[in-house]
N, C-alpha and C positions, 0 to 999 in steps of 0.2 A: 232185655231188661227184666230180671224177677222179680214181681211182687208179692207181697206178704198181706192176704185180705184177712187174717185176725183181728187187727187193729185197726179199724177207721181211721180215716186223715182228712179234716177238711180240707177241699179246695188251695192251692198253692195261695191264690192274692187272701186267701180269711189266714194262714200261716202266715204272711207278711206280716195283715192286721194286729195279731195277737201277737206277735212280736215289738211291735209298736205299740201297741196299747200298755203291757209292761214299761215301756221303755229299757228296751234293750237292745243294743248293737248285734251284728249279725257275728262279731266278733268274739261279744260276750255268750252268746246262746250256744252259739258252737263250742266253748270253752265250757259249760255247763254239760252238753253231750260228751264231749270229748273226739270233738273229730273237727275240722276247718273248716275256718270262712267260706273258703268258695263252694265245699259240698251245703253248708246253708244256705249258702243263694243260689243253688243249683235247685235244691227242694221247695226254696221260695217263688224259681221260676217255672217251675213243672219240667225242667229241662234231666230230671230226676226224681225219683220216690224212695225212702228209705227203707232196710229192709231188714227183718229180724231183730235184733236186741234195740237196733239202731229205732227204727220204727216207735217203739213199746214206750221206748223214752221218750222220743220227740210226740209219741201223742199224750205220753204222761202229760210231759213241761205245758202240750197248749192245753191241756185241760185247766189245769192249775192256770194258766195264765189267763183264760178265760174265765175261772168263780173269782181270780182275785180283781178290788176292785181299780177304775184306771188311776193311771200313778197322777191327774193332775185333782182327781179326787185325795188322794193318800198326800200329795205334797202340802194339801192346803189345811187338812185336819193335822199332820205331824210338823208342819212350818219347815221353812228352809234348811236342810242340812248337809253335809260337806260330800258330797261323792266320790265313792271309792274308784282306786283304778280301775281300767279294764283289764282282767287276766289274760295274758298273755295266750293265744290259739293253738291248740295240736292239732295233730294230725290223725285223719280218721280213714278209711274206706270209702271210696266213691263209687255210688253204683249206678252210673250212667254208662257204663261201659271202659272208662279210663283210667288209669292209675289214678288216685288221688294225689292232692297235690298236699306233700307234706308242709310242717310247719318251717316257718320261715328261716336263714341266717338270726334273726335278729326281731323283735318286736319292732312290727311296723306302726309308723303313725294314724291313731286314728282321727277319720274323718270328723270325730264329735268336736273336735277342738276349734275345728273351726268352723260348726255349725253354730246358725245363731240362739244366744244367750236366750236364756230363759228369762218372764219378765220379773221374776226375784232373784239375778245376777246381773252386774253392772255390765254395759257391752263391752266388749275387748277392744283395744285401738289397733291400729293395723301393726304395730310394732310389737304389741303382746303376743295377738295374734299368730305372726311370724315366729316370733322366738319359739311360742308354742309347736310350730311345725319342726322347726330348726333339732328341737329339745328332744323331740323322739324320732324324728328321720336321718338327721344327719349321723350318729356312732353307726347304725348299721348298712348308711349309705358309703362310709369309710368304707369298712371292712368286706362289701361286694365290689366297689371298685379295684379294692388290692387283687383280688380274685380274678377281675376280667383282666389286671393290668402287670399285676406280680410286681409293683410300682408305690413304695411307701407314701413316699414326694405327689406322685401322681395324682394318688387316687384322694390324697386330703385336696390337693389343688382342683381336683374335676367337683367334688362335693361343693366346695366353696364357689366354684363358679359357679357353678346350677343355684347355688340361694342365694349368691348375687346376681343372675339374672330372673329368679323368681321375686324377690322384692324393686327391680327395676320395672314387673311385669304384674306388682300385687293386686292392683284390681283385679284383672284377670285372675289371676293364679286361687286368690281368695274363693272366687265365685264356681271354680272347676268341679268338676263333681268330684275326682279323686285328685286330691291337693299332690299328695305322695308321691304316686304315678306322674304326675307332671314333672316333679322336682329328679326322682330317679330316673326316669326317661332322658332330661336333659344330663345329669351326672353321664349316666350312659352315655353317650351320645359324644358329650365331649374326653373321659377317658380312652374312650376305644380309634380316636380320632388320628388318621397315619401319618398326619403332620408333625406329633409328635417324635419322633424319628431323627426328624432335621434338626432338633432344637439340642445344643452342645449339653446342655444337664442332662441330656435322657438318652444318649448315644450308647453310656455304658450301661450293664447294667448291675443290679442294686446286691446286696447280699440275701441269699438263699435263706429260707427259713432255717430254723435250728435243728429242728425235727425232720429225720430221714424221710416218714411218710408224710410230711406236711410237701417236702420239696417235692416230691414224686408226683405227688395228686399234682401241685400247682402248674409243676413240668410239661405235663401231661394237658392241664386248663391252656396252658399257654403256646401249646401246637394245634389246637383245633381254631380254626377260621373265626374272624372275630363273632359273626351272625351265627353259628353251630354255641360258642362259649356264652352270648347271653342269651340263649333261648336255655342252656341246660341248666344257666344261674336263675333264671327268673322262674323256669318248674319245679326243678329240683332242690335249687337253695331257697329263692323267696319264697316260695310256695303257692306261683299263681296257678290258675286254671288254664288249662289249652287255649281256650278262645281269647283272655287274656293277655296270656305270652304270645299268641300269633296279632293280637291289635297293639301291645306295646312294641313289638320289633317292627310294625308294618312288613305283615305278609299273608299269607292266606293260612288259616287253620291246618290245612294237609301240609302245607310249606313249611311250618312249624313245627306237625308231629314227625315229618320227616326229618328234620333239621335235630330235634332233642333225638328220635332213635341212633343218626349215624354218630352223635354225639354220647352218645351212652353206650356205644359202641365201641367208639376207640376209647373210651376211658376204660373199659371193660378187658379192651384187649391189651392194656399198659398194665391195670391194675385188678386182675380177674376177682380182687377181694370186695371191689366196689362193684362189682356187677349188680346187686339189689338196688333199689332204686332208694330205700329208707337207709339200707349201710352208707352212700354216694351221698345223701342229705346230710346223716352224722357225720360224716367228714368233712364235709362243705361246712359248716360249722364249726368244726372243730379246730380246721385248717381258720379259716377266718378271725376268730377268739384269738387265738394264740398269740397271736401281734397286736402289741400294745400300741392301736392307733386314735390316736386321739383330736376329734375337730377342732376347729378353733369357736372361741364363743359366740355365740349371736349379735352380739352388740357387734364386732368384729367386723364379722359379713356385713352389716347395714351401714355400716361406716366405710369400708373397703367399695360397696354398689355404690356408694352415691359419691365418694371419689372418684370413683371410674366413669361415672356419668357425667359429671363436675368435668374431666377431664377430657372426654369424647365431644361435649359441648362447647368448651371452648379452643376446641380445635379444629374441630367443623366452624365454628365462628370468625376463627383465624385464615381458614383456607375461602371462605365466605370473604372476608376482604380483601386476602389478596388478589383473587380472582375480580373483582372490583377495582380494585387498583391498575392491576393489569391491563383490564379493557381498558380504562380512562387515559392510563398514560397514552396505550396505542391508538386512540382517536384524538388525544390532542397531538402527538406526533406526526399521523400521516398527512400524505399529501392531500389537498382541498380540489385540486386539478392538476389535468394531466399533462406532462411536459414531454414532448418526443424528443426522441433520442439526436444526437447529434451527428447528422450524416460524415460520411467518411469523404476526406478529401479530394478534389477534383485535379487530373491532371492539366498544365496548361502548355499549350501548347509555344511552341517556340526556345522554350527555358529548356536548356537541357539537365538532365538531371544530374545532381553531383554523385557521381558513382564513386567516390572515397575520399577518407578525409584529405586535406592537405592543399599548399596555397594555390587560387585561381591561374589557370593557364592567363595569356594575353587579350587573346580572344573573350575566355570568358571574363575577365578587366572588363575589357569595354564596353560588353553588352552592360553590365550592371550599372556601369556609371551611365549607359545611354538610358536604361530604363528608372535610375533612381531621378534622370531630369528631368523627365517627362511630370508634368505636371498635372496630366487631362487623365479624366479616369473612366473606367467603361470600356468598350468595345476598342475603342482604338486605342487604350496602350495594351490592349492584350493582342493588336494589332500590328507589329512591325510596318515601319512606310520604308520603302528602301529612296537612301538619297543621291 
């Protein structure tokens, strides 16, 4: 790691501070230097130092951010007023030792939206709320699914299930430290799922982009192993951080830098023009963009979850009674006690047996008329007396 001692830098957690004391996301500061989210919270955690030009700035902004005064002083002298977007993150140089992780397919959602209101803004309901995650996660959650999936149908379908099992799951999901992460985790998770396969809509497949290098990149995404294709969507296209991309795929950090290098490998060796790792990003983008995919609305998804809940409820409630029914008829039906079987019949002796059909010989005549007149029962008429 080089450092650069020209420039002082306070301690990593007083950078946190003064980031904070601003009010500023680590989104927004980054966008001010010109380099991403995660080399800020890399600098934030000491897990890095920045170096050169990089450096000069970032001790500019906390100077400045330190004479200027804090913003719940500045909100109360200037009164409530409407807050601007966050600008969208680039991409900068990481000098902890690893590629930096470029800027994302798509502005990701931020966290601020579903931090809590300030006490001069009314609190969000949980359905605001959502939509607000919905409103800037789900277009670019489309457009990484088509990428891991090369699957129009698909990948709108994996988006929607993940924010209809994220508002089946919104306390939770509300309280998560990274709402986004949770919501594309699950997307993931059910796109890449090999059950799809068996399902007759998804057997064929879909039409090829329009664009020669679009089909080529995808061709090429879509022969690498599903665990290799989002480990190099989520460094190279979203633009996580190693450590990051190895806790959203669950696996170990080397497991992961291993997984992106053999995976920027063979795209390397399809497509020797994406070899850089910033030309592979602007493609992953560029390929992405090009298809006009479009989610479905928020009110949609929250109507669609609680159908689907509506519907798993009263089916599980249905199989609840019949299983109820079931037991009850079969304990009013069984037997109360036990009845032994009915022994098999005894030969008797004396009767000879009719060995075929047809009329009685003479003989046997007159034994049956001697034994039908016998009156006495027991021992002696299974008894012959001779006379």
């Amino acid at each position: 790691m080089t450092q650069c001692f020209d420039t002082p830098l306070p301690p990593p957690k007083e950078r946190r501070r003064l980031r904070e004391r601003g009010s500023l996301t680590q989104a927004q500061l980054a966008a001010r230097l010109g380099v991403s989210r995660e080399t800020v919270r890399a600098w934030e955690t000491g897990r890095s130092t920045p170096s050169g030009l990089e450096r000069e700035s970032y001790a500019k902004l906390l100077a400045e951010l330190a004479d200027e005064p804090p913003a719940e002083m500045t909100a109360e002298m200037a009164g409530p007023q409407k807050a601007d977007p966050a600008p969208e993150p680039t991409a900068g140089p990481d000098t902890a030792g690893t590629p930096s992780a470029p800027e994302p397919v798509s502005a990701a959602a931020p966290t601020a939206a579903l931090a809590p209101p300030s006490p001069l803004s009314p609190p969000l309901t949980p359905a605001q709320a959502f939509d607000a995650l919905y409103a800037f996660c789900a277009p670019a959650l489309v457009r990484q699914a088509y990428l891991l999936t090369g699957r129009r149908e698909l990948a709108r379908e994996s988006v929607e299930q993940a924010f209809q099992i994220a508002w089946q799951r919104w306390p939770e999901v509300a309280v998560d430290p990274d709402p986004p992460s949770w919501v594309r985790a699950t997307a993931y998770e059910y796109a890449l799922s090999p059950w799809h396969r068996f399902r007759p809509r998804y057997r064929h497949p879909e039409p090829p982009p329009a664009d020669a290098s679009d089909r080529a990149l995808l061709d090429v995404l879509l022969t690498l192993p599903p665990s290799y294709r989002r480990t190099l969507l989520l460094y190279d296209g979203v633009g996580l951080g190693l450590p990051e991309t190895a806790a959203e795929t669950e696996a170990s950090t080397p497991a992961a830098a291993n997984r992106l290098l053999h995976a920027r490998a063979a795209v390397a060796a399809r497509l020797p023009e994406l070899a850089e790792p910033r030309e592979l990003h602007r493609r992953l983008a560029e390929t992405a963009s090009t298809e006009r995919l479009r989610a479905a609305k928020p009110p949609t998804v929250r109507i669609g979850s609680e159908r689907r809940a509506r519907f798993w409820t009263r089916a599980a409630i249905a199989i609840t009674v019949a299983i109820i029914g079931a037991t009850a008829l079969t304990l009013r039906s069984a037997p109360t006690r036990y009845e032994a079987p009915v022994p098999p019949g005894e030969t008797v002796r004396g009767v000879p047996p009719r060995t075929a059909p047809g009329p009685l010989s003479a003989a046997e005549l007159a034994l049956r008329a001697k034994l039908r007149a016998e009156a006495a029962n027991g021992p002696e008429r299974l008894r012959p007396e001779s006379r």
